[in-house]
PDB file of N, CA, C and O in Angstrom, chain B, residues numbered from 101:
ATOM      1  N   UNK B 101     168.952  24.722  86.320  1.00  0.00           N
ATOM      2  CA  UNK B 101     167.521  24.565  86.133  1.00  0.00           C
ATOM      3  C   UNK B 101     166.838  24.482  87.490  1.00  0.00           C
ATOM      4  O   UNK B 101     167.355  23.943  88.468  1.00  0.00           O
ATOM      5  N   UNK B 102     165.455  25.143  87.475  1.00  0.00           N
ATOM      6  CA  UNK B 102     164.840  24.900  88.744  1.00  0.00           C
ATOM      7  C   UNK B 102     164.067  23.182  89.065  1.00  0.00           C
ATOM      8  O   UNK B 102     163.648  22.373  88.238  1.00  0.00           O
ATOM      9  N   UNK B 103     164.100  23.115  90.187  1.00  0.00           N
ATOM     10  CA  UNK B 103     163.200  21.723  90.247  1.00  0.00           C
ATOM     11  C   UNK B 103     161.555  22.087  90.624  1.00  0.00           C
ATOM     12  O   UNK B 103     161.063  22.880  91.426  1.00  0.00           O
ATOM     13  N   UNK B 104     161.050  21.272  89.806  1.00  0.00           N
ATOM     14  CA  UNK B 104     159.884  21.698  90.199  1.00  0.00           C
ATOM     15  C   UNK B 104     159.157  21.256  91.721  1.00  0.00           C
ATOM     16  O   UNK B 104     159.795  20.419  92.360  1.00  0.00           O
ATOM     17  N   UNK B 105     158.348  21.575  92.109  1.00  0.00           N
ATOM     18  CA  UNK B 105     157.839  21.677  93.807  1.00  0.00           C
ATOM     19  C   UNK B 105     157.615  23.060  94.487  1.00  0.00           C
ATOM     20  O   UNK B 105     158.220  23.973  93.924  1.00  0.00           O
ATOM     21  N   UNK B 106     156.909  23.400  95.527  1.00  0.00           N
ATOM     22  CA  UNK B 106     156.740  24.130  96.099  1.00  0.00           C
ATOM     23  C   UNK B 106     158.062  24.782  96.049  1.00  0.00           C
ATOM     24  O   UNK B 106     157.744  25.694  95.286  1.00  0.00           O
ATOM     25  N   UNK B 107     159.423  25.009  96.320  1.00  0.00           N
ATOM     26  CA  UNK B 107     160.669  25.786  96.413  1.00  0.00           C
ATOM     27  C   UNK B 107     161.110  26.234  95.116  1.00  0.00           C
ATOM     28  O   UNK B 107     161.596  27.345  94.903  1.00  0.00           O
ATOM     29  N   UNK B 108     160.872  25.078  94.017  1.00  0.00           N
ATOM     30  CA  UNK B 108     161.012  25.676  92.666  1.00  0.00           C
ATOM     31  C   UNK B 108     160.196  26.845  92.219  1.00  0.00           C
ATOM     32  O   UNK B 108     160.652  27.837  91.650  1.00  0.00           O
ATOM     33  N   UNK B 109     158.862  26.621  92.551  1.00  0.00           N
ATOM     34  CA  UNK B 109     158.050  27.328  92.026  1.00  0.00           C
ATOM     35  C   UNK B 109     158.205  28.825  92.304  1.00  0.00           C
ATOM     36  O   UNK B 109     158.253  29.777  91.525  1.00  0.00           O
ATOM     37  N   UNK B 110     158.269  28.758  93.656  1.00  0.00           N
ATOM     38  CA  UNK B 110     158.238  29.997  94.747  1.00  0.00           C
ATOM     39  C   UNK B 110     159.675  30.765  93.917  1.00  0.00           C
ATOM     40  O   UNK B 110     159.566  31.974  93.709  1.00  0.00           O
ATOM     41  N   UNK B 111     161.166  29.970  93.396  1.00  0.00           N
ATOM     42  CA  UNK B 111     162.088  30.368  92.963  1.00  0.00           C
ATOM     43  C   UNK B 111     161.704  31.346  92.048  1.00  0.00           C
ATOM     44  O   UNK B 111     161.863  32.560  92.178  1.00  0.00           O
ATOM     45  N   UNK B 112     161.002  30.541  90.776  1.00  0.00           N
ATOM     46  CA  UNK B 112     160.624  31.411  89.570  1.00  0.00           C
ATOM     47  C   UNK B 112     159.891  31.898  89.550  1.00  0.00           C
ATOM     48  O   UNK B 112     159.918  32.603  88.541  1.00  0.00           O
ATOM     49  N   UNK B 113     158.466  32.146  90.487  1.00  0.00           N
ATOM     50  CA  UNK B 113     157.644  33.409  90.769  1.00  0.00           C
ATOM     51  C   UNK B 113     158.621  34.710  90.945  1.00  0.00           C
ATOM     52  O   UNK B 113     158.425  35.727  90.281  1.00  0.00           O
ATOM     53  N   UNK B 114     159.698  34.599  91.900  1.00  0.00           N
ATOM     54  CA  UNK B 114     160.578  35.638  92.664  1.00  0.00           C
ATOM     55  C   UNK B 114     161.482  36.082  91.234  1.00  0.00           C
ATOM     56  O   UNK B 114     161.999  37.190  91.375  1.00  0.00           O
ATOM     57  N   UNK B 115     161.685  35.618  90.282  1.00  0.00           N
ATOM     58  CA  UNK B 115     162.550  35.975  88.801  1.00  0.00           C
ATOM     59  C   UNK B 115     161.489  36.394  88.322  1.00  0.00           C
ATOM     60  O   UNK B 115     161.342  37.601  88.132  1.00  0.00           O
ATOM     61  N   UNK B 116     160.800  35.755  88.110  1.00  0.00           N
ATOM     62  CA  UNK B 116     159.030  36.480  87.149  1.00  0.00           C
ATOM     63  C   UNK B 116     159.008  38.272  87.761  1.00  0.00           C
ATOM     64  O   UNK B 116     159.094  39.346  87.166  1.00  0.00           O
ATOM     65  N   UNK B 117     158.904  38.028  88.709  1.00  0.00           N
ATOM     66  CA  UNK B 117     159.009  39.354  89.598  1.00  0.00           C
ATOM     67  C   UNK B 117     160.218  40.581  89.464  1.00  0.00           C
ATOM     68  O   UNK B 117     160.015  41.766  89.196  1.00  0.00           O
ATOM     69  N   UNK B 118     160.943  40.213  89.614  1.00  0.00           N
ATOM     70  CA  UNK B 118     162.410  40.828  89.473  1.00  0.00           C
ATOM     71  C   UNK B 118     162.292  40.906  88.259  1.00  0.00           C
ATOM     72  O   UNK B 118     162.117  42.100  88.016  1.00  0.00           O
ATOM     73  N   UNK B 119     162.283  40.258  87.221  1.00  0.00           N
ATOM     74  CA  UNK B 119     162.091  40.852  85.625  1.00  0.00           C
ATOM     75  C   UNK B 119     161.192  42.229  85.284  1.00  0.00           C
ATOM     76  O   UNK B 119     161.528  43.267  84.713  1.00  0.00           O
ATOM     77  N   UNK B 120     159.939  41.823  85.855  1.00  0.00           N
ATOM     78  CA  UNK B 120     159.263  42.833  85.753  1.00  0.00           C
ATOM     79  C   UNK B 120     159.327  44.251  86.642  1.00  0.00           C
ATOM     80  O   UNK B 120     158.978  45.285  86.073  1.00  0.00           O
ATOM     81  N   UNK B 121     159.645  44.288  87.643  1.00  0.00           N
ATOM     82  CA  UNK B 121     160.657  45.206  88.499  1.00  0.00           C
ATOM     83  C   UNK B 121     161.058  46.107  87.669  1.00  0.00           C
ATOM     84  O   UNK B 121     160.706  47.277  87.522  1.00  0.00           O
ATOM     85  N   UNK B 122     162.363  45.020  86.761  1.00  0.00           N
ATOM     86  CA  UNK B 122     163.459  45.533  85.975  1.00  0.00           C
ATOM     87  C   UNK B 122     163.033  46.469  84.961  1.00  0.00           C
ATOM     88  O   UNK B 122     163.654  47.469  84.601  1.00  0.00           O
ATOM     89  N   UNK B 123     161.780  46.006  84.479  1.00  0.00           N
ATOM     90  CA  UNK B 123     161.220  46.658  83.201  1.00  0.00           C
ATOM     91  C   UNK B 123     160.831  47.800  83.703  1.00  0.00           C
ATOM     92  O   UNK B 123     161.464  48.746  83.235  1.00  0.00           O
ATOM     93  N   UNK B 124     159.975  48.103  84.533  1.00  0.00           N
ATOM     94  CA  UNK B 124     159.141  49.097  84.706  1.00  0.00           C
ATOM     95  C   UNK B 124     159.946  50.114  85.929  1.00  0.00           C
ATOM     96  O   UNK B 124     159.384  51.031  86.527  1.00  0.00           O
ATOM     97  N   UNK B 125     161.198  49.746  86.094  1.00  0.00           N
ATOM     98  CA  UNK B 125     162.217  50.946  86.605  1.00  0.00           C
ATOM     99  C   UNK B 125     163.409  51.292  85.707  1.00  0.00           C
ATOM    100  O   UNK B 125     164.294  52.081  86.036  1.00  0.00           O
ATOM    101  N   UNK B 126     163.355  50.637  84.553  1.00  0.00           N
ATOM    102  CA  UNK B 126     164.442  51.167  83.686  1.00  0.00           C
ATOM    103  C   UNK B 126     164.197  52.554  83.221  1.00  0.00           C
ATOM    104  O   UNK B 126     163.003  52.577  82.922  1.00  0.00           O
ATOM    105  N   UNK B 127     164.875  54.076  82.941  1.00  0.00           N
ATOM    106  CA  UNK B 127     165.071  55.142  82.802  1.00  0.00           C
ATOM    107  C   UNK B 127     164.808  55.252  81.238  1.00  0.00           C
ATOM    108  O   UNK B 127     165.622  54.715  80.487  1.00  0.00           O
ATOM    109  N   UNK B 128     163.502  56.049  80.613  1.00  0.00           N
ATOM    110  CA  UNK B 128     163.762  56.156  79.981  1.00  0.00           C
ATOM    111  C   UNK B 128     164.584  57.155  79.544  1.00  0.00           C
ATOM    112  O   UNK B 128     164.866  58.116  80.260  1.00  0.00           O
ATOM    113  N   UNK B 129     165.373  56.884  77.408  1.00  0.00           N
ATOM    114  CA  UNK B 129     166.069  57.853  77.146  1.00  0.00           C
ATOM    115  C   UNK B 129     165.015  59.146  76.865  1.00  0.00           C
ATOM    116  O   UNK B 129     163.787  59.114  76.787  1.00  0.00           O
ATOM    117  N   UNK B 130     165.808  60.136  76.760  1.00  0.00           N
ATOM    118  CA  UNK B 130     165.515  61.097  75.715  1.00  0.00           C
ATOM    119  C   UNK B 130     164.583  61.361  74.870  1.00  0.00           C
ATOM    120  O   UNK B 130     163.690  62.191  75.040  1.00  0.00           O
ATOM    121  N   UNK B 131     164.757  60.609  73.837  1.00  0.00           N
ATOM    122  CA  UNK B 131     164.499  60.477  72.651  1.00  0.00           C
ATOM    123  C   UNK B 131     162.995  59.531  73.203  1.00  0.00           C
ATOM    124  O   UNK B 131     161.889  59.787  72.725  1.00  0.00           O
ATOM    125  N   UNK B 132     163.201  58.477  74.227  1.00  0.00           N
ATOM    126  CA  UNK B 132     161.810  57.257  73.991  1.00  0.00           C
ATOM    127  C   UNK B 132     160.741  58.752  75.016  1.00  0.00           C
ATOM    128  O   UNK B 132     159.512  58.820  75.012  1.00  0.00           O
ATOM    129  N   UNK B 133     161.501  59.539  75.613  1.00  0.00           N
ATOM    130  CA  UNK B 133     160.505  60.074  76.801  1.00  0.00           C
ATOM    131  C   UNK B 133     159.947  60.825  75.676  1.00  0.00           C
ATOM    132  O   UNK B 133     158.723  60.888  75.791  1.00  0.00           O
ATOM    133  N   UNK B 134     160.495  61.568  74.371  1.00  0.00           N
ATOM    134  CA  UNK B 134     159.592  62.760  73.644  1.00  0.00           C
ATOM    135  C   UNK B 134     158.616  62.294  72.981  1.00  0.00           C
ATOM    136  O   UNK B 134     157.641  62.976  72.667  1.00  0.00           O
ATOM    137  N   UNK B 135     158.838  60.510  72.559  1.00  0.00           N
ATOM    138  CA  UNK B 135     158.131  59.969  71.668  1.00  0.00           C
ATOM    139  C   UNK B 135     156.534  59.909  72.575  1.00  0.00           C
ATOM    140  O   UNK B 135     155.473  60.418  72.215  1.00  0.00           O
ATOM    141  N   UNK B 136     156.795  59.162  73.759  1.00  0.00           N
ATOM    142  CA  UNK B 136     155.300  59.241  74.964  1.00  0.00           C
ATOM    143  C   UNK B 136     154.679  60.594  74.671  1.00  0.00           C
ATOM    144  O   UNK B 136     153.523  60.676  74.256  1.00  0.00           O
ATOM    145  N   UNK B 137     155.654  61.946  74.946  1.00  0.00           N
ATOM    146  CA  UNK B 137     154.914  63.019  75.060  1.00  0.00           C
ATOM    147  C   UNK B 137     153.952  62.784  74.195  1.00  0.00           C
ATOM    148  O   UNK B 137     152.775  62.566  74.485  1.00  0.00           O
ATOM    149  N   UNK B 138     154.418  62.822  73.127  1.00  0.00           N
ATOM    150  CA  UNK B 138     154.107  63.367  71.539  1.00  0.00           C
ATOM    151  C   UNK B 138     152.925  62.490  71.170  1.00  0.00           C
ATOM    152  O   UNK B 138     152.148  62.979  70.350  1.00  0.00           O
ATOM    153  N   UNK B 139     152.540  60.749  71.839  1.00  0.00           N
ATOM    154  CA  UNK B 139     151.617  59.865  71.831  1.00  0.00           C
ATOM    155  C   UNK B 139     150.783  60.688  72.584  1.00  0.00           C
ATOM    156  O   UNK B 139     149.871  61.371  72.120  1.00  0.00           O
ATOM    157  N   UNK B 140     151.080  60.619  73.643  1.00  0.00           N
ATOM    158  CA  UNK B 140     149.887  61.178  74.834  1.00  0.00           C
ATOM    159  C   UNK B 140     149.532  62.375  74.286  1.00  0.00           C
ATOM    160  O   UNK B 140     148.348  62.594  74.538  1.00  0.00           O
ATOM    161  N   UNK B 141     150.117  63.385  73.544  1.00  0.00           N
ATOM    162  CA  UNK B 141     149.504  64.667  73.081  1.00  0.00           C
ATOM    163  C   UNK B 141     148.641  64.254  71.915  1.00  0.00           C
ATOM    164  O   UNK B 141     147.568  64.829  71.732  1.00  0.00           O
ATOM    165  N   UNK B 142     149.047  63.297  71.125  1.00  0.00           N
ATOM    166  CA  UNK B 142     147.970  63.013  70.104  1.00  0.00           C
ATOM    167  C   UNK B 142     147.457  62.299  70.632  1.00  0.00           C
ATOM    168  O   UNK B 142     146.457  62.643  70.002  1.00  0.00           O
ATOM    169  N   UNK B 143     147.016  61.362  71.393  1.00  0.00           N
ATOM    170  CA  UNK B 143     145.767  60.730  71.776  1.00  0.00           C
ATOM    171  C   UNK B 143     145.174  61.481  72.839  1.00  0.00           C
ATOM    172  O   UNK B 143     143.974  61.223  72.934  1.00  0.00           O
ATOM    173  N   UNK B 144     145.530  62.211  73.563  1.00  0.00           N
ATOM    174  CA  UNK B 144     144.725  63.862  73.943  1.00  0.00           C
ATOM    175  C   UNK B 144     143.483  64.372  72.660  1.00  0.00           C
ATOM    176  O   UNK B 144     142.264  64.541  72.627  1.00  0.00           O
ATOM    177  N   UNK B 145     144.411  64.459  71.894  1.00  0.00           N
ATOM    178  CA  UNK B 145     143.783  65.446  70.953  1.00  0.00           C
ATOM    179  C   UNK B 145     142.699  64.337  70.195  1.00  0.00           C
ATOM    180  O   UNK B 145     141.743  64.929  69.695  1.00  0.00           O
ATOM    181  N   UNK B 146     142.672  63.087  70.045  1.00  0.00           N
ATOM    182  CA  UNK B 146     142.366  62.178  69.296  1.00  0.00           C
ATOM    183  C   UNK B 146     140.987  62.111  70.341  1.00  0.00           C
ATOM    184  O   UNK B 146     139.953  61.781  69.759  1.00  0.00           O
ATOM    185  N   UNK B 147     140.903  62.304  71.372  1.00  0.00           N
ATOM    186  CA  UNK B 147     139.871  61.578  72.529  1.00  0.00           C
ATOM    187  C   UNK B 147     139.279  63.199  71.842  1.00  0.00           C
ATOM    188  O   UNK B 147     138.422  63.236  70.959  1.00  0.00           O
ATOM    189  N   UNK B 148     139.804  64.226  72.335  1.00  0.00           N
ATOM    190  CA  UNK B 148     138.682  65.522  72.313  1.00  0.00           C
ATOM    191  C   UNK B 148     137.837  65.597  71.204  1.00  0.00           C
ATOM    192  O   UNK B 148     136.759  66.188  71.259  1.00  0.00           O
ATOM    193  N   UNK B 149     138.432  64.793  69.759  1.00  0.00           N
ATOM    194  CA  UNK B 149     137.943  65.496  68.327  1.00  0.00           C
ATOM    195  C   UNK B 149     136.989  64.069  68.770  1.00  0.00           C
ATOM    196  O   UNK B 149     135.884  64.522  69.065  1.00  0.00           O
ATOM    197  N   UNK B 150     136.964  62.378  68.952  1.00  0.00           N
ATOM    198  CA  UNK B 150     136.152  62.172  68.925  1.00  0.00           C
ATOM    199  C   UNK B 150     134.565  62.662  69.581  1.00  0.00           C
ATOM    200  O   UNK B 150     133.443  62.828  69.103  1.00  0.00           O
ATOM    201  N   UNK B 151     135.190  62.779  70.936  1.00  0.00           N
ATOM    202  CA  UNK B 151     134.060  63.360  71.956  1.00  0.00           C
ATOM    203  C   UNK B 151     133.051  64.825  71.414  1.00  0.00           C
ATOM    204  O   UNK B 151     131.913  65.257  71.593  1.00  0.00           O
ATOM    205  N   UNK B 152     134.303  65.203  70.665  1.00  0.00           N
ATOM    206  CA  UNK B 152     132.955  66.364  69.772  1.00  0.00           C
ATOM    207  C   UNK B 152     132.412  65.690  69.110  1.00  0.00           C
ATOM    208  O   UNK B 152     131.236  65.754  69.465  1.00  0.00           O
ATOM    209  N   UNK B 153     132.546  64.770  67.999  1.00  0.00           N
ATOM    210  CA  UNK B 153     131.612  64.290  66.976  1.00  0.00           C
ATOM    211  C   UNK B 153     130.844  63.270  67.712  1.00  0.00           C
ATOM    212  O   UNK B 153     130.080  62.671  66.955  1.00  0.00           O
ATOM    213  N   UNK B 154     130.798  62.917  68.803  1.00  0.00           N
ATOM    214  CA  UNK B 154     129.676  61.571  69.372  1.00  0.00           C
ATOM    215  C   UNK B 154     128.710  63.178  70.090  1.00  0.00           C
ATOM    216  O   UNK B 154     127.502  62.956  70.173  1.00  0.00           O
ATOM    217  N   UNK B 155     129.058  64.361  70.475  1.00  0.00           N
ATOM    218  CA  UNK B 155     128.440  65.729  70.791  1.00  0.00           C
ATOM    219  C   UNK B 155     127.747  65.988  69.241  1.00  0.00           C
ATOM    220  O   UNK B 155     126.643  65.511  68.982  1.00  0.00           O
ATOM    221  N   UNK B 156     127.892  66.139  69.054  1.00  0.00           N
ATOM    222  CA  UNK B 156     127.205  67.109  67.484  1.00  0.00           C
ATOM    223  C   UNK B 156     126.562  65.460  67.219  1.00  0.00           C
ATOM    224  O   UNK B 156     125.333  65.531  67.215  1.00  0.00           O
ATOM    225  N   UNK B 157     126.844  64.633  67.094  1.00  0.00           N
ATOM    226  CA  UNK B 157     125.848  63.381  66.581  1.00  0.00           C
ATOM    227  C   UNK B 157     125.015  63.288  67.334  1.00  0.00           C
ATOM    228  O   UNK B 157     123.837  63.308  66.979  1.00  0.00           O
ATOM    229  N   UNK B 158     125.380  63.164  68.562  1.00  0.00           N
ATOM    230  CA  UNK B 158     123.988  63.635  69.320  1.00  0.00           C
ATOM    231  C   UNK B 158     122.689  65.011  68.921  1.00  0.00           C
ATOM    232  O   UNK B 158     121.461  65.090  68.893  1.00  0.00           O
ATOM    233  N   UNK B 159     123.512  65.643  68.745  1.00  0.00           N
ATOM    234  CA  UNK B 159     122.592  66.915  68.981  1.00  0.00           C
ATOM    235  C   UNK B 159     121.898  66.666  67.901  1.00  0.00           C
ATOM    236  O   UNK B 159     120.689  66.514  68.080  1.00  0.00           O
ATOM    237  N   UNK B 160     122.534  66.527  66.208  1.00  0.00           N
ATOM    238  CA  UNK B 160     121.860  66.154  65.449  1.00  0.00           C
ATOM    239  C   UNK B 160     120.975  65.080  65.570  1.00  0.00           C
ATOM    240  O   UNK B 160     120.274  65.155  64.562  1.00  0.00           O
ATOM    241  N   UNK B 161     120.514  63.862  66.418  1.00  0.00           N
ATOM    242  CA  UNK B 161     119.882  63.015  66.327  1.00  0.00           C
ATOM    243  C   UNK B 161     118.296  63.260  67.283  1.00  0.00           C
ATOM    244  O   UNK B 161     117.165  62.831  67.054  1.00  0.00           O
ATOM    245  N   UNK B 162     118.870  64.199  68.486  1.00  0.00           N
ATOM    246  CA  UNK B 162     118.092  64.460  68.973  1.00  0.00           C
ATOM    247  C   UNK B 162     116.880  65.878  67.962  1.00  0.00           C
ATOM    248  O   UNK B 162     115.656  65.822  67.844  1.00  0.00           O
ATOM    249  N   UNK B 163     117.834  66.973  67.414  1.00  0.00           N
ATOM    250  CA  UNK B 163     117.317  67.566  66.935  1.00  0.00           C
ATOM    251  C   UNK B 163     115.894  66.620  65.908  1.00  0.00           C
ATOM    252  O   UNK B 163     114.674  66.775  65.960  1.00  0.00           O
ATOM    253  N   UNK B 164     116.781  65.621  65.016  1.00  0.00           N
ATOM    254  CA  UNK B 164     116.304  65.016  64.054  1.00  0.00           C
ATOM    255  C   UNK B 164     114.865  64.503  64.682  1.00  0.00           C
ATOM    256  O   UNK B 164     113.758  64.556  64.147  1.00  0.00           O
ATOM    257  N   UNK B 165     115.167  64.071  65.779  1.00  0.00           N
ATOM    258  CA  UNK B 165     113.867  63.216  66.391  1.00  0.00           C
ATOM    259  C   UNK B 165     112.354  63.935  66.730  1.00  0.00           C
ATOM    260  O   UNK B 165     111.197  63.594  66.486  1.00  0.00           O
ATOM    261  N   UNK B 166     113.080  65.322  67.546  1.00  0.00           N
ATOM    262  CA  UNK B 166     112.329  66.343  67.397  1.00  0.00           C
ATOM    263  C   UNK B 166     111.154  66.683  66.486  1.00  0.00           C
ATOM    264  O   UNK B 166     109.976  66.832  66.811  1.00  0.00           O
ATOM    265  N   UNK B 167     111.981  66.821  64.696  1.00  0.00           N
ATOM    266  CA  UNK B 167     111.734  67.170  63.923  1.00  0.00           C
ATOM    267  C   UNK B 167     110.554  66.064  63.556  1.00  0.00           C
ATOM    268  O   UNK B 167     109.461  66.460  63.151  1.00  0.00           O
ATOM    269  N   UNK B 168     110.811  64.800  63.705  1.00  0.00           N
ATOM    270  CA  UNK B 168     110.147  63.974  62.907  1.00  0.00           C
ATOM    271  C   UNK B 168     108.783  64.000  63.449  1.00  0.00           C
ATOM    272  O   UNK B 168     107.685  63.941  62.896  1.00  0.00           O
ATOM    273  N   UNK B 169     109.172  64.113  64.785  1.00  0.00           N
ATOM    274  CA  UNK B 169     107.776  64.330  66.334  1.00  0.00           C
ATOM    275  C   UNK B 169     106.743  64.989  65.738  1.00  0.00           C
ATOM    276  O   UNK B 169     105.653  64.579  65.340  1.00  0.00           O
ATOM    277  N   UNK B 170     107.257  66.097  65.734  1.00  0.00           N
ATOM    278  CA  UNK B 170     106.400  67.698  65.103  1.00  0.00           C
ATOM    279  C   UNK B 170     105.580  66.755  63.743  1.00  0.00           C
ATOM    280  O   UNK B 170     104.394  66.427  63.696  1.00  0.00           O
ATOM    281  N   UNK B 171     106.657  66.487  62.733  1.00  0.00           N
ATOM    282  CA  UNK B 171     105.854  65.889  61.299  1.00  0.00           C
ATOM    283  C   UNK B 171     104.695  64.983  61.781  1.00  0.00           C
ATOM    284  O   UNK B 171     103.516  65.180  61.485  1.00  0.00           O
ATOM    285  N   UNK B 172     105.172  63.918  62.594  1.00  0.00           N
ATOM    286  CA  UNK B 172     104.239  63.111  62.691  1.00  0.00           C
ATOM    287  C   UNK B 172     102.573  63.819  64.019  1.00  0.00           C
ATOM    288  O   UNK B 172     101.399  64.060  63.737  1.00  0.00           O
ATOM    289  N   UNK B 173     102.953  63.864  64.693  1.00  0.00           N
ATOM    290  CA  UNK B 173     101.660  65.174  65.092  1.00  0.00           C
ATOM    291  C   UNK B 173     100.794  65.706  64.275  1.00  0.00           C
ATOM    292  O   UNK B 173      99.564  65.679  64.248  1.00  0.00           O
ATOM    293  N   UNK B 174     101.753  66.298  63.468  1.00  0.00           N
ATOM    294  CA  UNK B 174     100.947  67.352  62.156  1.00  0.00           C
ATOM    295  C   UNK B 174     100.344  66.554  61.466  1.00  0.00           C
ATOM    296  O   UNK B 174      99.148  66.799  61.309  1.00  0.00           O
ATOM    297  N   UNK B 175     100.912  65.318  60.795  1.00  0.00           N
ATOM    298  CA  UNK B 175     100.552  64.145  59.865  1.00  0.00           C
ATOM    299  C   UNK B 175      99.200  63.955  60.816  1.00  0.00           C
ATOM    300  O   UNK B 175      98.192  64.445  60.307  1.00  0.00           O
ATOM    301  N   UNK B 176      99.058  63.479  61.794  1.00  0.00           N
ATOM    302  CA  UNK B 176      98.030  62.568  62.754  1.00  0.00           C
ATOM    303  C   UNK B 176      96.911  63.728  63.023  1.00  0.00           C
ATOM    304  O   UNK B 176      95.821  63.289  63.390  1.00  0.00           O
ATOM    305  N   UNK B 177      97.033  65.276  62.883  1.00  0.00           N
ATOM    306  CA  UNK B 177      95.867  66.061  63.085  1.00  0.00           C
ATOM    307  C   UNK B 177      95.287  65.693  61.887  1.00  0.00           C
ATOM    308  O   UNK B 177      94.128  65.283  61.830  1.00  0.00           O
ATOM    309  N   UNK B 178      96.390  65.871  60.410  1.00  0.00           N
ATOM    310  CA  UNK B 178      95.872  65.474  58.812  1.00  0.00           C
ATOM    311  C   UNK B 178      95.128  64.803  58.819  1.00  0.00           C
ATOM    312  O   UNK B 178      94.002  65.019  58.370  1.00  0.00           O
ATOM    313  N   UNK B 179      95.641  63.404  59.510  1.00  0.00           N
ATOM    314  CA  UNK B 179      94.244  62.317  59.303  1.00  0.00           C
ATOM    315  C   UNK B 179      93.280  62.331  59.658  1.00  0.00           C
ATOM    316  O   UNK B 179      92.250  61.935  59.114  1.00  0.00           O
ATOM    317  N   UNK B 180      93.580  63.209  61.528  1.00  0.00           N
ATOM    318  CA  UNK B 180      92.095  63.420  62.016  1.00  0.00           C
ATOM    319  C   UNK B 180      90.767  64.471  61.231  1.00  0.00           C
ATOM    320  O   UNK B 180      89.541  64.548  61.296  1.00  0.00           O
ATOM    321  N   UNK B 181      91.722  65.060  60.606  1.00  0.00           N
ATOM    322  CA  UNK B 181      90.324  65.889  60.451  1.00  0.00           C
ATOM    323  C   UNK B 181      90.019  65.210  59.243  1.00  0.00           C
ATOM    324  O   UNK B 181      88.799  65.106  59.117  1.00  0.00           O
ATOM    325  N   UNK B 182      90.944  64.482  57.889  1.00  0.00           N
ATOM    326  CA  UNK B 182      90.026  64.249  57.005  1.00  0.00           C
ATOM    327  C   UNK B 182      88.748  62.804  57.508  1.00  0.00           C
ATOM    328  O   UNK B 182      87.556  62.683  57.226  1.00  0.00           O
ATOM    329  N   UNK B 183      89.579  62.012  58.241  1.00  0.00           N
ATOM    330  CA  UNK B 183      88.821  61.301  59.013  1.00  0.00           C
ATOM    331  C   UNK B 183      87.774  61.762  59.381  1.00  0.00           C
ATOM    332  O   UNK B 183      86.756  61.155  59.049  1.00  0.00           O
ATOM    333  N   UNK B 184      87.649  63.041  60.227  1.00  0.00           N
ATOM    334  CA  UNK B 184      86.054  63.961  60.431  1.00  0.00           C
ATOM    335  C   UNK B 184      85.384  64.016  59.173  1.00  0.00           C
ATOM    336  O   UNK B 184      84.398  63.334  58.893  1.00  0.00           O
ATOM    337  N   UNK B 185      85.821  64.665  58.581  1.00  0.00           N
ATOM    338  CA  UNK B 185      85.204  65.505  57.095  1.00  0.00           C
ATOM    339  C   UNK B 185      84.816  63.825  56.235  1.00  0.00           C
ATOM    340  O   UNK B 185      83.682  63.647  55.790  1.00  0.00           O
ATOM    341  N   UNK B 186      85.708  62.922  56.128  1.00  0.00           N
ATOM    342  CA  UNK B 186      84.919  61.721  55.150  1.00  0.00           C
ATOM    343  C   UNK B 186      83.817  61.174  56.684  1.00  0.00           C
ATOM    344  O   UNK B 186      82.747  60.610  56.457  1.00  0.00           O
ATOM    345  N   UNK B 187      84.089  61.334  57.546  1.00  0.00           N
ATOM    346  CA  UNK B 187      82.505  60.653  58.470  1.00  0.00           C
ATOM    347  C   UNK B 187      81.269  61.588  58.156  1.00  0.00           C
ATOM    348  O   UNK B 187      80.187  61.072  57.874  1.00  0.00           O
ATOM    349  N   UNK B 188      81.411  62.863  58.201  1.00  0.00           N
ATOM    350  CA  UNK B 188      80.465  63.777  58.183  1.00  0.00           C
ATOM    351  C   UNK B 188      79.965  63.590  56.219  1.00  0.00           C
ATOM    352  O   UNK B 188      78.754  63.547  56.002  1.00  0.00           O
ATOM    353  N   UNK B 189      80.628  63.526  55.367  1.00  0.00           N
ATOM    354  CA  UNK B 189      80.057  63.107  54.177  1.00  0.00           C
ATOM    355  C   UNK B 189      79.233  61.618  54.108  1.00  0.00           C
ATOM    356  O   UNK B 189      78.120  61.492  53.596  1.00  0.00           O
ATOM    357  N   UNK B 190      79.837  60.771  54.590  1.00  0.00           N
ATOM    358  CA  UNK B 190      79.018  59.188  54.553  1.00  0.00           C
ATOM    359  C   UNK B 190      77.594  59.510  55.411  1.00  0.00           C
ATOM    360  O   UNK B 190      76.660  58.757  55.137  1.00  0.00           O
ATOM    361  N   UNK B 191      77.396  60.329  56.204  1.00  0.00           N
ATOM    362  CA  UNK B 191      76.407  60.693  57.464  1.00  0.00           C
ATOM    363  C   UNK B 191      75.576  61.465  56.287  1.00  0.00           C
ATOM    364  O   UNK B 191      74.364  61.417  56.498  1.00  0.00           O
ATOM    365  N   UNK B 192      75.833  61.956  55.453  1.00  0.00           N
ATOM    366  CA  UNK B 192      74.933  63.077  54.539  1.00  0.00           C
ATOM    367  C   UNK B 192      74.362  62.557  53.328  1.00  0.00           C
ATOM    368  O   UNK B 192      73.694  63.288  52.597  1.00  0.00           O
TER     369      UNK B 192
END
């Protein structure tokens, strides 16, 4: 067992270390290296199909906004002129 104190500590930092070393230089097999490919190729493909649909949701939203722009314009000449036409009747 380590003792605890400055020399202990410093001990099991240096194993903390060396463990993790160990992990991240072990070889993978075969079999674990095709499985990564095969992740990384579907989450490739998983990032592109989202990134189109946040693309086309866009476009549709912007289009949409567009659209509503135009309506409401058109709506707001509507009012203006009946707005004219009922002032010019109350005036008569």
């Amino acid at each position: 067992m380590f003792v605890r104190g400055e020399k202990g500590a410093d001990t099991m930092q240096h194993l903390r270390k060396r463990k993790r070393k160990e992990k991240c230089h072990h070889s993978l097999t075969e079999d674990e290296s095709e499985k990564k490919k095969r992740r990384l190729q579907k989450n490739k493909e998983a990032a592109h199909v989202y990134r189109k649909k946040q693309k086309d949701l866009f476009k549709y939203l912007t289009d949409r906004a567009a659209m509503l722009e135009k309506e409401n314009n058109t709506m707001m000449e509507e009012i203006q002129a009946l707005k004219a036409v009922s002032t010019a009747k109350t005036k008569v």
